[in-house]
Structures are given as C-alpha cells and as structure tokens.
VEXVEX-261960 format. One record per residue (C-alpha): residue number from 1; x, y, z; residue in three letters; chain. Coordinates in Angstrom, 1 decimal, m for minus. Example, Ala and Ser with C-alpha at 12.3 -4.5 7.8 and 13.67 -1.06 7.14 Angstrom:
guke, x, y, z, gumar, kollum
1, 12.3, m4.5, 7.8, Ala, A
2, 13.7, m1.1, 7.1, Ser, A
This chain:
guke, x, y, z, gumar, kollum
1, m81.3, m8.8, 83.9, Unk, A
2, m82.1, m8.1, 80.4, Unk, A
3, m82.0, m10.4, 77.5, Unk, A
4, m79.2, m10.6, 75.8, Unk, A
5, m80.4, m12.0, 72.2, Unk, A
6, m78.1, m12.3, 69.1, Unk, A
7, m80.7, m10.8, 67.3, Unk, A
8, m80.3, m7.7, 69.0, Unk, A
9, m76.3, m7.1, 67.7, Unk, A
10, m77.8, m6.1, 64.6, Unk, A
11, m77.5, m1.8, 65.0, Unk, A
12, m80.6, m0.6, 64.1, Unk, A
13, m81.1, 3.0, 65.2, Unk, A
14, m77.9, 5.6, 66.5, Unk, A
15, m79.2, 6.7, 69.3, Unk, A
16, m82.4, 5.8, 71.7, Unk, A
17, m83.8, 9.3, 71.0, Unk, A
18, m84.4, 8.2, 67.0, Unk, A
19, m86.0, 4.2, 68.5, Unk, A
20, m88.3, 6.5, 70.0, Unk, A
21, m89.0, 8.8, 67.0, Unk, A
22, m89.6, 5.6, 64.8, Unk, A
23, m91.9, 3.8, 68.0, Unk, A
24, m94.2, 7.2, 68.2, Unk, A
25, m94.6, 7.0, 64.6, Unk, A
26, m95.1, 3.5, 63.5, Unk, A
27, m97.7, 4.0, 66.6, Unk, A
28, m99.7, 7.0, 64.7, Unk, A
29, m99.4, 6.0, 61.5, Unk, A
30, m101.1, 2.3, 62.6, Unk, A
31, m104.2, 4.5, 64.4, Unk, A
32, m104.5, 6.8, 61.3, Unk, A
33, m105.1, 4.2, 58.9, Unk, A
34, m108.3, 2.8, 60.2, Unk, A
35, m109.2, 6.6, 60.6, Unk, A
36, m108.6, 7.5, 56.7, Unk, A
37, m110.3, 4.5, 55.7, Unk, A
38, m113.5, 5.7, 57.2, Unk, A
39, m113.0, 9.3, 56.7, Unk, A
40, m115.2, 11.6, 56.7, Unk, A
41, m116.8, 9.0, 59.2, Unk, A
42, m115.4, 8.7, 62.6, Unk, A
43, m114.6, 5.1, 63.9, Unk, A
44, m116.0, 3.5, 67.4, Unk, A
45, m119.0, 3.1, 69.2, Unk, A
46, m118.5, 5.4, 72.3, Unk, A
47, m116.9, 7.9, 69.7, Unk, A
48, m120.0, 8.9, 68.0, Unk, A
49, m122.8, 8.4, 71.0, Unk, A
50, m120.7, 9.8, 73.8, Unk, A
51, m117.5, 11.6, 72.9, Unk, A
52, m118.5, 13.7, 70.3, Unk, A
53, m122.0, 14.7, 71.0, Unk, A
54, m120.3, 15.4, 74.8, Unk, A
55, m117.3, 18.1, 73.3, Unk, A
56, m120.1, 19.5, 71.0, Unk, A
57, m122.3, 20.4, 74.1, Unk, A
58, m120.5, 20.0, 77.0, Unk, A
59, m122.2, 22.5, 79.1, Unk, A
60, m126.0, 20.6, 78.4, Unk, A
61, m123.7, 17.1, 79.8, Unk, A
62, m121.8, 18.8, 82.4, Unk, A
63, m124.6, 17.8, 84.8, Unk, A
64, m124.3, 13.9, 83.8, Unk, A
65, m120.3, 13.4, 83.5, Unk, A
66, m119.1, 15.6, 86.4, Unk, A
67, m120.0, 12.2, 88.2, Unk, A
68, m118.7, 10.0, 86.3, Unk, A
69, m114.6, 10.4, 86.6, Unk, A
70, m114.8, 13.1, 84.1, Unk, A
71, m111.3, 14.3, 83.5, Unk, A
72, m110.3, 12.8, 79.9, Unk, A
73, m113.6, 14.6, 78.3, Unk, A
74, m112.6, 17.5, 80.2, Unk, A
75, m109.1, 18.1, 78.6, Unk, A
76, m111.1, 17.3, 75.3, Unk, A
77, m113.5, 20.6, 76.0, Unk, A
78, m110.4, 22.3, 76.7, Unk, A
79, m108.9, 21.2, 73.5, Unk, A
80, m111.6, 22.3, 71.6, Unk, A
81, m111.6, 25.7, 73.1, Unk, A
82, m107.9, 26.2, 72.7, Unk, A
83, m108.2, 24.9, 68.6, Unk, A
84, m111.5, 26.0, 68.0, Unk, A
85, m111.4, 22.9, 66.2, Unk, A
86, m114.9, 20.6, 65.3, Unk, A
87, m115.4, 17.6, 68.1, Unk, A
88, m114.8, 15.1, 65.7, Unk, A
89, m111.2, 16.3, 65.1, Unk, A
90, m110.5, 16.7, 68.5, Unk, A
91, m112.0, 13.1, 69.6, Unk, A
92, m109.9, 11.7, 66.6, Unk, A
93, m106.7, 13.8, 67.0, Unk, A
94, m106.6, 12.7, 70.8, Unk, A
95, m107.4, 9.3, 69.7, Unk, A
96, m104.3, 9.2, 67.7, Unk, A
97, m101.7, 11.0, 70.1, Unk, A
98, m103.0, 9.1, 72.6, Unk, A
99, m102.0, 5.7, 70.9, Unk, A
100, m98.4, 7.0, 69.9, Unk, A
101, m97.8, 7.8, 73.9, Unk, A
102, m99.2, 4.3, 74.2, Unk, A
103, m96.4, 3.3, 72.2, Unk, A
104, m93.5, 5.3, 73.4, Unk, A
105, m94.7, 4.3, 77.2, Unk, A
106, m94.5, 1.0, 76.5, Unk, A
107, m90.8, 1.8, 74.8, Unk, A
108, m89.9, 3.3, 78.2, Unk, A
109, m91.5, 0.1, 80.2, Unk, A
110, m89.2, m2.3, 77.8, Unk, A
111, m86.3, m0.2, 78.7, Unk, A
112, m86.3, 0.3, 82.4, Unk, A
113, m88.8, m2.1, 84.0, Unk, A
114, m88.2, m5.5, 81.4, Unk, A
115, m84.5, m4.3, 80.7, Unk, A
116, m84.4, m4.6, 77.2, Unk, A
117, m82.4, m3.2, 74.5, Unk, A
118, m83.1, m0.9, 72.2, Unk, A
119, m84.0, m2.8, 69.3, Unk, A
120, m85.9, m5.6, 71.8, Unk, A
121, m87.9, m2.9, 73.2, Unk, A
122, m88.5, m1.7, 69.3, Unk, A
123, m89.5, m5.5, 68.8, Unk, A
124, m92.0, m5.5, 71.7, Unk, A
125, m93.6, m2.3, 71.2, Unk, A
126, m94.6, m3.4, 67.3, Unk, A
127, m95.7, m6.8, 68.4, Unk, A
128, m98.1, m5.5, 71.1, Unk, A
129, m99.8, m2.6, 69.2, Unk, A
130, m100.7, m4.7, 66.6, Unk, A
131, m102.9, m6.9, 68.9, Unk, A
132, m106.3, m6.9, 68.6, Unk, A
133, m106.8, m6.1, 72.3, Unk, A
134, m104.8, m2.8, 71.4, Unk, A
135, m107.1, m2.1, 68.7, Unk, A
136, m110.2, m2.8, 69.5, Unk, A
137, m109.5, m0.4, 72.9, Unk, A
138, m108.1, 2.5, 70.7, Unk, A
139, m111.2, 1.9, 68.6, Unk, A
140, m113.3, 3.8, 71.0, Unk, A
141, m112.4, 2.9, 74.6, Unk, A
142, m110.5, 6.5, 74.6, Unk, A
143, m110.1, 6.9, 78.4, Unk, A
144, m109.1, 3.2, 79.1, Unk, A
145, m106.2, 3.2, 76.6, Unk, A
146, m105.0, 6.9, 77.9, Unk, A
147, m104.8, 5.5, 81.2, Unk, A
148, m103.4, 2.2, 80.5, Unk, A
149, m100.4, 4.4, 78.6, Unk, A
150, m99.9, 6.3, 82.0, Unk, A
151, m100.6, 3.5, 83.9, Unk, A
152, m97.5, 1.3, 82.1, Unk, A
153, m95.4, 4.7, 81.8, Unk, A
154, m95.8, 5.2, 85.9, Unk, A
155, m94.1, 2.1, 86.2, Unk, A
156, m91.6, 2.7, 84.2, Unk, A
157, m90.5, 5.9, 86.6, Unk, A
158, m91.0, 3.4, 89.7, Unk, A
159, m87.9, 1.7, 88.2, Unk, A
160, m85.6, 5.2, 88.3, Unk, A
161, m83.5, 6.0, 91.1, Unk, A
162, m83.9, 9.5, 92.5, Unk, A
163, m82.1, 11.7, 95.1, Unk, A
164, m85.0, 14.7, 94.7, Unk, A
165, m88.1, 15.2, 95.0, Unk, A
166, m89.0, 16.3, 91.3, Unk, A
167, m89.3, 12.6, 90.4, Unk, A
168, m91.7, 11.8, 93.1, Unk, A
169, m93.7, 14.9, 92.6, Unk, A
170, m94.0, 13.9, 89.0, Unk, A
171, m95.4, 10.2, 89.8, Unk, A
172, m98.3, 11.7, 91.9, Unk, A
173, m99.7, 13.7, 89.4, Unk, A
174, m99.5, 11.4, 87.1, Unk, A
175, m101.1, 9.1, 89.3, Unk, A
176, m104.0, 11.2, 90.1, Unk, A
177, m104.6, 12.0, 86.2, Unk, A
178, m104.8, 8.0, 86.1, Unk, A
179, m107.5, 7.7, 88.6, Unk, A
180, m109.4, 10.9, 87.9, Unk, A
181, m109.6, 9.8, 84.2, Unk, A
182, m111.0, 6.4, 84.0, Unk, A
183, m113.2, 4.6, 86.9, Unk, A
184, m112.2, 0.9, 85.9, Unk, A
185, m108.4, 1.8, 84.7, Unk, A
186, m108.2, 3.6, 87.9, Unk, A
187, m109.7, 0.8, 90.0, Unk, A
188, m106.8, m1.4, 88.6, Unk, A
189, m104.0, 1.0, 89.1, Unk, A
190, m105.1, 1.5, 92.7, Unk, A
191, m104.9, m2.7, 93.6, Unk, A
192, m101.4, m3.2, 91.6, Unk, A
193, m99.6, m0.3, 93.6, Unk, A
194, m101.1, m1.3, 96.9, Unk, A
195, m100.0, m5.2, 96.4, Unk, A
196, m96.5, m3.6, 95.0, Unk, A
197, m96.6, m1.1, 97.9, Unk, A
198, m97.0, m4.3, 100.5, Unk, A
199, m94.3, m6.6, 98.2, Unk, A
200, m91.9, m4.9, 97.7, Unk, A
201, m92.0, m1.9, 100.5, Unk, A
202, m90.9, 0.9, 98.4, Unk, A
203, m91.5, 4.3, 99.3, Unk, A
204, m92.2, 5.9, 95.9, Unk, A
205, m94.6, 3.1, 95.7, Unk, A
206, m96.4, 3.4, 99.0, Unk, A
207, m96.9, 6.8, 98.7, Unk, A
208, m98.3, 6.9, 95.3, Unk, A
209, m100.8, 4.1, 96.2, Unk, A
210, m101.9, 6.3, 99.2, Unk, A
211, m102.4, 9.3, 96.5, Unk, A
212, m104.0, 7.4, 94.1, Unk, A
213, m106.4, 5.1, 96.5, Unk, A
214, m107.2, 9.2, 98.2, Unk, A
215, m108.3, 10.3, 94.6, Unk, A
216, m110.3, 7.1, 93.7, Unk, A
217, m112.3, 6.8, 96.8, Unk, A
218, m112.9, 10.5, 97.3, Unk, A
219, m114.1, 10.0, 93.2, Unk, A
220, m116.0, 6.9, 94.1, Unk, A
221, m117.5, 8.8, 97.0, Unk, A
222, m119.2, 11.7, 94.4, Unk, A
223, m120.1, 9.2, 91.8, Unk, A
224, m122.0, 6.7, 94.3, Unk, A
225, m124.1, 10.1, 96.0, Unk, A
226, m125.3, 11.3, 92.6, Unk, A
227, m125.8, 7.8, 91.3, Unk, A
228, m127.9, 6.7, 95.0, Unk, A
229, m130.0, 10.3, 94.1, Unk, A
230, m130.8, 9.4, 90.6, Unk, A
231, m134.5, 8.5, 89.8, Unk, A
232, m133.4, 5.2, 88.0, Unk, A
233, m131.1, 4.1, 90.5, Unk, A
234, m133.4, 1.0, 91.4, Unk, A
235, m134.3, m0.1, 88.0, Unk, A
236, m130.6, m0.1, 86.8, Unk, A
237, m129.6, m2.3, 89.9, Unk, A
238, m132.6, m5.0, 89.7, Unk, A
239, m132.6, m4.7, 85.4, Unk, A
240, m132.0, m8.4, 83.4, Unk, A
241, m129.2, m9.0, 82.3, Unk, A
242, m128.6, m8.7, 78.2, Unk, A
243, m129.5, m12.3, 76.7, Unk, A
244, m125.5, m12.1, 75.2, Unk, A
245, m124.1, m12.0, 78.0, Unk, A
246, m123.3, m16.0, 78.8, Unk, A
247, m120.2, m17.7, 79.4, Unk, A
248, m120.4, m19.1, 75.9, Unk, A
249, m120.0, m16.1, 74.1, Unk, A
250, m117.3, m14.3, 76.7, Unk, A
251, m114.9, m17.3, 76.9, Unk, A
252, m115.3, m17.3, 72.7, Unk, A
253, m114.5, m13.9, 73.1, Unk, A
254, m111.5, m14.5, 75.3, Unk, A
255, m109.8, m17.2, 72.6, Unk, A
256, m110.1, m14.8, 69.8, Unk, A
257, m108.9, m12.1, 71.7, Unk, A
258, m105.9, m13.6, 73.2, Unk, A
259, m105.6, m17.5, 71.9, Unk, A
260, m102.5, m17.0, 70.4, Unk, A
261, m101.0, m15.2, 73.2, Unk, A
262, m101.4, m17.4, 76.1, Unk, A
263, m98.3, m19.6, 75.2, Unk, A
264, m95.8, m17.1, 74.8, Unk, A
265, m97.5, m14.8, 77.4, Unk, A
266, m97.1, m17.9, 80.1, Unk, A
267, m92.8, m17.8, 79.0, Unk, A
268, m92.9, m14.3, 79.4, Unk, A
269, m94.5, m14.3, 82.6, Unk, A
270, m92.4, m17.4, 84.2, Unk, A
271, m89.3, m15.3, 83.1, Unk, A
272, m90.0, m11.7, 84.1, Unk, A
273, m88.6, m11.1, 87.6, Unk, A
274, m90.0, m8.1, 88.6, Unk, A
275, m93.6, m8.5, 89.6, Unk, A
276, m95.2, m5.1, 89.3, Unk, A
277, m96.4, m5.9, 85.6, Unk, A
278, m97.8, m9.3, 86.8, Unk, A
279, m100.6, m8.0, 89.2, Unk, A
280, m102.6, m5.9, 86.7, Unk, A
281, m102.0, m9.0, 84.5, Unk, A
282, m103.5, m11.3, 87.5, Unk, A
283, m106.0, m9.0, 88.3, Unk, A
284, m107.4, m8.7, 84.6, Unk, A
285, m107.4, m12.0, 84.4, Unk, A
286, m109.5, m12.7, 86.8, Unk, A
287, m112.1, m10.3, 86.2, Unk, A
288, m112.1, m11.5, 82.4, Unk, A
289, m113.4, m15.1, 83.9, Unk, A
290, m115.7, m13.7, 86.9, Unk, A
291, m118.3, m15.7, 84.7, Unk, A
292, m117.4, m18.6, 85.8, Unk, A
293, m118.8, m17.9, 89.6, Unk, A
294, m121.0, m15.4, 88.2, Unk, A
295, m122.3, m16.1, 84.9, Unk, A
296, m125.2, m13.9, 84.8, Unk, A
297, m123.4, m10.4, 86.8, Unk, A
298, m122.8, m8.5, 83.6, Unk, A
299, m121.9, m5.6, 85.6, Unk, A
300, m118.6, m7.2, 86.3, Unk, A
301, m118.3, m6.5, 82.8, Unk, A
302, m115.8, m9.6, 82.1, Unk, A
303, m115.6, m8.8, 78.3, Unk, A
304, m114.2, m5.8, 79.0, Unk, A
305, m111.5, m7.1, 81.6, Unk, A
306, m111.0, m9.4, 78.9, Unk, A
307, m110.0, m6.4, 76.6, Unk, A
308, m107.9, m5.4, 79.8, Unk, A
309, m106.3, m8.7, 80.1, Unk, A
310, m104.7, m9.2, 76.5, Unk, A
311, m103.2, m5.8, 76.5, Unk, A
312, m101.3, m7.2, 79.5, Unk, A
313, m100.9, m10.4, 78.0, Unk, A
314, m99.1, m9.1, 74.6, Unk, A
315, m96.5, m7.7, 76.7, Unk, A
316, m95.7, m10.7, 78.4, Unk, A
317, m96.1, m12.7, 75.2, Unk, A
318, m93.6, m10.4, 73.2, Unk, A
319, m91.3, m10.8, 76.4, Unk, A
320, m91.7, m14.4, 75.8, Unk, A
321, m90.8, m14.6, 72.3, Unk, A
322, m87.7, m12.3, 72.7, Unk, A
323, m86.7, m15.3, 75.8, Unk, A
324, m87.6, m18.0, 73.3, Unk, A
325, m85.7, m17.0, 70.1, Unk, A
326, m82.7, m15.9, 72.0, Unk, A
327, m81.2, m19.0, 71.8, Unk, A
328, m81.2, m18.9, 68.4, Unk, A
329, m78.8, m18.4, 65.9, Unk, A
330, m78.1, m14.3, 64.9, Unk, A
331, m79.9, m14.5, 61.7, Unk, A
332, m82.2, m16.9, 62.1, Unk, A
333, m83.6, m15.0, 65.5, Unk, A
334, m83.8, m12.2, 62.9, Unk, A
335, m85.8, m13.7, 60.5, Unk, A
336, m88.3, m15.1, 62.9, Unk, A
337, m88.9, m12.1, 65.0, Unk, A
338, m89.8, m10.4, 61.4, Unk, A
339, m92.0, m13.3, 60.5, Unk, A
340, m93.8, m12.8, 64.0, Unk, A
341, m94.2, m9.5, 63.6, Unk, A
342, m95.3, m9.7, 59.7, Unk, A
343, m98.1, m12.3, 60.7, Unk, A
344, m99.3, m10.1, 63.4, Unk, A
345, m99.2, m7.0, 62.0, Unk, A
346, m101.4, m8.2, 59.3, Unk, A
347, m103.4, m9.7, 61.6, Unk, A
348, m104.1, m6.4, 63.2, Unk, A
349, m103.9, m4.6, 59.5, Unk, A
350, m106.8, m6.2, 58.5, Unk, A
351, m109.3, m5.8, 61.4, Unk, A
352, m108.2, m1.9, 61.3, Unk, A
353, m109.7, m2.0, 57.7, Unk, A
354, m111.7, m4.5, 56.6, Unk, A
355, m115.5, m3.5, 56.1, Unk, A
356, m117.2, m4.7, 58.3, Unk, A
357, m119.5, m7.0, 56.3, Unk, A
358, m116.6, m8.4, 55.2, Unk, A
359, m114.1, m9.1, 58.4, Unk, A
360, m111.0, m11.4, 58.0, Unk, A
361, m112.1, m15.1, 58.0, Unk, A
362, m110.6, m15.4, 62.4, Unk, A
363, m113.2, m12.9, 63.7, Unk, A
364, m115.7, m13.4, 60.9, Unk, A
365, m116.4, m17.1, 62.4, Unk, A
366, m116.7, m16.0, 65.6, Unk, A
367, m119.0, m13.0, 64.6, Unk, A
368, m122.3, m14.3, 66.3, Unk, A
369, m120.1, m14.7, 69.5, Unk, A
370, m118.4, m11.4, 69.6, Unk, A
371, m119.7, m8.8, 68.0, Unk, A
372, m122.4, m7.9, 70.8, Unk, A
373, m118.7, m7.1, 72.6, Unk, A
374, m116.4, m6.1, 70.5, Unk, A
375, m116.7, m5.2, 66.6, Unk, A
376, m115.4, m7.9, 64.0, Unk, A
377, m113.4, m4.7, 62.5, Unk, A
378, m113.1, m1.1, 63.5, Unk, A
379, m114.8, 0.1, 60.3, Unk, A
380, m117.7, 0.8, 62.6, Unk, A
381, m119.2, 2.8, 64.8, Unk, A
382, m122.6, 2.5, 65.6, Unk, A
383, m123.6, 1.2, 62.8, Unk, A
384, m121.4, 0.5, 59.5, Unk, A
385, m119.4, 3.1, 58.4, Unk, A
386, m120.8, 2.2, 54.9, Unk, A
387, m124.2, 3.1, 56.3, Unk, A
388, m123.8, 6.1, 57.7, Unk, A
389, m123.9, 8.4, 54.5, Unk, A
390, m127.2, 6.5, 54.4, Unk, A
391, m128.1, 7.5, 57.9, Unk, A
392, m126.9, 11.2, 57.7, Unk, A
393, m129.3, 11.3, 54.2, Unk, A
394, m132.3, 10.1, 56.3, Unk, A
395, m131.4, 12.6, 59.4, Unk, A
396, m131.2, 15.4, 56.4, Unk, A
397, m134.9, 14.4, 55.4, Unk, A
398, m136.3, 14.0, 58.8, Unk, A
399, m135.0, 17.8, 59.2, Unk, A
400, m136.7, 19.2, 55.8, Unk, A
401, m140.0, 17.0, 56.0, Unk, A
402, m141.3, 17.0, 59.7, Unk, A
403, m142.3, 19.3, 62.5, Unk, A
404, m139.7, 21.4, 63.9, Unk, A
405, m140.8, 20.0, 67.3, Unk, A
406, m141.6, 16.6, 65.8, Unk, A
407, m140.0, 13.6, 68.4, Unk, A
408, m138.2, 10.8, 66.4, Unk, A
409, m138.0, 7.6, 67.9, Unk, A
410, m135.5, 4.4, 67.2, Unk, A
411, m132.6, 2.2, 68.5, Unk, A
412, m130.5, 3.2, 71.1, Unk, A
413, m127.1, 2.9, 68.9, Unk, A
414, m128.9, 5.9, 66.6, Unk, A
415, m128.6, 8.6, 69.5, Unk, A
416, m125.0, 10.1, 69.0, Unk, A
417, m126.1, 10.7, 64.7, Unk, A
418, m129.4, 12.0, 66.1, Unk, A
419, m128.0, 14.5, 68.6, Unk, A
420, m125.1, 16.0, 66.4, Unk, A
421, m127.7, 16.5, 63.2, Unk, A
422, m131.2, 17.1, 63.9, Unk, A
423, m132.2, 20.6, 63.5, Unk, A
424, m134.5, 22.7, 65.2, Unk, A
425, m136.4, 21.6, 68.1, Unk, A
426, m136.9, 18.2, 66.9, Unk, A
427, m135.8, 15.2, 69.8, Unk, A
428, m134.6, 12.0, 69.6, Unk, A
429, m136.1, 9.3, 71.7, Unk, A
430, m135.0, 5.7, 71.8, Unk, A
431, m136.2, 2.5, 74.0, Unk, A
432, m135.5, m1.4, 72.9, Unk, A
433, m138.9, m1.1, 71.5, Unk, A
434, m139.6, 1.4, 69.8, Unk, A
435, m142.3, 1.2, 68.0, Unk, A
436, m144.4, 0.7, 71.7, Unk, A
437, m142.9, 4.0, 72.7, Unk, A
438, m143.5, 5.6, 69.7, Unk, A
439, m147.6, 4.8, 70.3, Unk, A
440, m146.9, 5.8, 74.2, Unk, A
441, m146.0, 9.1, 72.8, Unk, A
442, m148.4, 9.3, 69.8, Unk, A
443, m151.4, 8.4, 72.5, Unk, A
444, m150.1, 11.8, 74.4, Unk, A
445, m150.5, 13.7, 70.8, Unk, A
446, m146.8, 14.4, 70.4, Unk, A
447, m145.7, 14.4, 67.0, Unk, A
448, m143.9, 11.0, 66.2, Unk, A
449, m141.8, 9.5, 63.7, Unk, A
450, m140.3, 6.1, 63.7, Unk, A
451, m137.0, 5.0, 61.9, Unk, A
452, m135.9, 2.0, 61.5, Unk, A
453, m133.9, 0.2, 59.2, Unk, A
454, m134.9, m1.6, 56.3, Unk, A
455, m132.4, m3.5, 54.1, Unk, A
456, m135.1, m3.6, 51.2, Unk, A
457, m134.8, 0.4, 51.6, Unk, A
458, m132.5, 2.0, 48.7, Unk, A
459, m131.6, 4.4, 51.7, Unk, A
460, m131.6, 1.0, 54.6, Unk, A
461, m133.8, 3.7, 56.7, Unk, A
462, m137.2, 4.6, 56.6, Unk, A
463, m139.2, 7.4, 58.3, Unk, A
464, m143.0, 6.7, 58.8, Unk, A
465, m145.1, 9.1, 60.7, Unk, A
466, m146.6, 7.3, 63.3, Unk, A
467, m150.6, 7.1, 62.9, Unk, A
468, m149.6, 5.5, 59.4, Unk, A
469, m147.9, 2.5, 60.9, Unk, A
470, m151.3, 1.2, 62.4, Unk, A
C-alpha cells in the first residue's frame, strides 16, 4: 500500500506522462549546471584520465578495456562514430542523459515498486537527485550511475504483471546490459536478485538472476585470465595500501555523505514492505563499513560502497519523510516537503558549483578527510577546473619548446591532459615520484622533462629539462 498523504490532494500535473516530462528535465537541467559552470572544461576525475582519452583512441585501449566489463565505453565509441561528435561531448552528453534516465527510473520505482502517487514519486525523485551521493557518482562514476538507473528501473518491471513473454524478454537484456557494463554495479545486482529469487520465489526473478549471475561470471572469468597473465599481477596484489585509506577518514566520509539521511532512511526502511530495495541497501552498507574487520583491504574499496550506500539510502529517506509528514495537516505537509526539498537542493546546488578552493562550509571542514575519496565540489577534475587553462598553456609550450620525441614526466592525475594534447611523438610518463624516474630515464639518455606544479608559478606549472634540476 501506498501512502496516502494530504499533501498529495494538491493536482499538480494532468497526466503521469507530463510528471515524467518535468522529472527527466529537472534531472538534466541539475547535471548541466555543474557542466556549464566549467565549460569549456569537462568535470570528473575518471572523465578526463579514462573516458575521454579512451573514445579518442579506442582502438590503441581496446587491448586494456576488453577485460575490464567494457560495454558502457563501447556504446560511447559507437556514439562517437554515429555523431562524429569530439569525445568530450559525447562523455558529457551521455553523462547528462544518463542522469535524466536516472531520474525517470527512479519515477517508475516510486510508482510501481513504493506505490506512490504521482506527485509523491515527483517529491522523491527531487529529494534524491539532489544528494550528494547522486552527485558526486554522476561527477565521473559514469558506468556506476548508468547501471544503478537500470538496476532501480529493472525492479520496477519485476513489480508488473505479464501474460507474454515480451516483458520477460525485455528484463534479460536489460539485465545483461547491467552486468556487462559495470563490474561492481553488476556484482550488486547479481546478490539482490539471487536473495529476491530465494525470498520471494518468483519466476521473472529467478530467471533473471540465472541470466545475470551467467553474464557476470562468464565476465569475471575473462577479466581474472588477462589480469592472472599480466606482468604486474603480483605487485598489484602484495602493493601497500594508500596512507588515506584508514577508518578515520572513511567513517568521516560516511557522516558527510549520508548523516542526515540515516534517520529518515531508518522510517523509510521500517515502513517499506517489499524487500527487494532493501538488499542492495544491506549489501552496500556493509561493504561501506568492511573497515571495521578490515581496516587496511583498500581493495574492498569501502568509500566507494559508501557512495553506493547513500544513493540507496536517499530513497528510503525520501520514503521516510513522505511516511512522516503524512500525518500532517494538508498545507502544512506542503510547506515542509518544500522546505525539505529547498534545503537539499541547495545543499546539492552548491557542491555542483562551488570552486573548489572555495566548497560550502559542510564539506569544506571535512576536506582533509574526504577529498582523497571524493571531491569537496565537482568543479574538478583532476586537478581544478580553474587550473586547467593553466595546465593546457604549459602542455602548449612543452609542444613548441621540446624534442618531438622528448618524454615528460609528472603526477599520475596529469595523464588524461597529457594524452589528449601532446603533439608529436612526445610521451608522458608518471610514477609517485617523479623526479627519481625522471633521473632513471635521464641515466638511459632519453630526453626528459619534469613538470610539476608550483604555486609561486604565474602559470602553477613549470617545465625544467632534466640535467638542469641537479
């Protein structure tokens, strides 16, 4: 049973057609606006040293991501074939559709699986993509929010009755798309459907978890032989963890992520019959505090299941603040489901836009926690987006003034700028320290430049050819 809240005898929209016309946009327009604010920069970490430099060459990658679930980057090559459009716009554009069918799925979930109304589901769908655990995975976790929208809109469809098999059919293949698209996502989708499967014994549910588990492991399968062949296998297994990585820092992490969530989110679960939307909820959860029996395994990667967790969490919590204010008087429901949303949705406003030396005062006192994990606002992307006129400056100068087989070497989080911009035959090499590879390489009689940055720099970067540094 739904809930049946005063606030929601207030008409709104005509038709449920137009409540999803208005979700879709109030969902793009939110992921443009960080996206302007940068322009001509693109946003997001993975964005500009894996997505873009990947749809700009994909052939020369094709050898590396065929083993690593590598559907999403494939549609975006096929994208950019069909447009003829530059990677950046096709990265971004996807980036953008890909959060308004984040919206509209999570419409459709409000509607069939939570049995809300229209204008509740309208309610729910605002509250949760204003989260920061929304934004900060649109910012550059790609795959994991295109799966997450086809995760939620799946089971939606688990909810419809069918007498066919066109409904079935159209599960599967959704299904697959899930797994084949994302590693983690897919992990996730695979242990909810085969603890629904068991629960509740429905067929459409059984079989898809028998697809999906079929896809992931035969996936899993090709990923672990090309990974067990690779040269670096070992080091990569027996490697120290990163000194941020400490239960300090990720349980910080989870409070401003999801603080304000956890009471509502804890109503919303207690009321919520159906448990399908629980167990990726559960499961989340407790990857988000594997630190606490392993504090040191960062390749459990809790601060990303943490991410995972409060996108889970919003729903519940907008579930539980639709249950709460339901008692309410008519107009005074009204007026605090806007105030919720209003405090929210600047909330989420400001870490879309702030610059990122300046973040809103909530993540800027937690900076020194989180940042290693998640950026304090999404005007960044390796680096500032202030900087990276800078950056692109520097790249233009390295490109006039060095060898045209001349080896730069930096930082790690310089890659993507170096691969999309240097010219010629010029190659970018980074290591966490580079100035003792750049002597390595120097010693061999390669032609080396170090960058690095330097505040005191009018430019922050400077280029120093590498027998001048000693």
């Amino acid at each position: 049973m739904g809930i049946h809240s005063p606030l929601l005898k207030y008409r709104v929209l005509a038709s449920e057609k137009h409540a999803v016309i208005v979700v879709l946009a109030i969902s793009i327009m939110l992921r443009l606006i960080p996206e302007l604010v940068a322009y001509p920069h693109p946003i997001g970490y993975d964005v500009i040293n894996y997505y873009i430099p990947v749809v700009t060459s994909f052939d020369e990658h094709w050898a590396t991501i065929s083993h690593q679930f590598p559907l999403y980057v494939i549609m975006l090559h096929l994208m950019q074939i069909t447009t003829g459009l530059q990677a950046q716009s096709i990265v971004t554009g996807a980036a953008v559709a890909t959060f308004g069918i984040f919206g509209v799925s999570l419409f459709r979930l409000s509607r069939s699986l939570l049995k809300l109304t229209t204008n509740q589901s309208i309610f729910l769908v605002i509250f949760v993509i204003f989260q920061m655990a929304i934004l900060r995975t649109a910012w550059d976790l790609h795959r994991d929010l295109f799966t997450l929208a086809l995760m939620i809109f799946t089971f939606s469809l688990l909810q419809r009755k069918h007498d066919d098999w066109k409904l079935p059919s159209v599960i599967l293949g959704i299904a697959s798309i899930i797994v084949a698209a994302d590693r983690m996502i897919g992990a996730l989708f695979c242990i909810a459907m085969a603890a629904y499967a068991i629960s509740s014994r429905q067929k459409n549910a059984i079989v898809t978890c028998i697809c999906a588990l079929g896809v992931f492991f035969l996936l899993m399968i090709d990923s672990y032989s090309a990974s067990n062949s690779a040269s670096n296998s070992i080091a990569t297994l027996t490697e120290e963890p990163p000194t941020f990585y400490n239960p300090e820092k990720l349980l910080v992490l989870f409070i401003i992520v999801n603080g304000l969530l956890i009471v509502p989110a804890t109503i919303g679960f207690l009321c919520i019959k159906n448990n399908l939307l629980k167990i990726p909820l559960l499961v989340s959860l407790t990857g988000s505090f594997s630190w606490v029996a392993f504090p040191v395994i960062s390749m459990l990667v809790a601060d990303r299941w943490i991410i995972v967790s409060g996108v889970f969490l919003s729903i519940f919590a907008g579930y539980g603040i639709l249950s709460t204010i339901h008692y309410l008087k008519p107009r005074l429901s009204a007026i605090i489901a806007c105030c919720i949303l209003g405090a929210f949705a600047s909330l989420g406003i400001a870490y879309a836009v702030m610059p990122y030396d300046d973040p809103f005062i909530i993540y800027g006192m937690a900076r020194s926690s989180i940042e290693d994990f998640s950026p304090v606002t999404m005007q960044f992307n390796s680096l500032d987006i202030q900087d990276n006129d800078n950056l692109l400056s520097t790249i233009q100068w390295i490109n006039q003034y060095t060898e045209h087989n001349a080896i730069i070497v930096g930082e790690k989080h310089l890659r993507g700028f170096m691969e999309l911009y240097l010219k010629d035959e010029r190659t970018y090499r980074f290591s966490e320290n580079p100035q003792a590879l750049a002597e390595s390489l120097d010693k061999r009689g390669e032609h080396v430049f170090l960058i690095r940055f330097d505040a005191s720099s009018p430019t922050n970067f400077i280029v120093i050819e590498y027998p001048h540094i000693r």
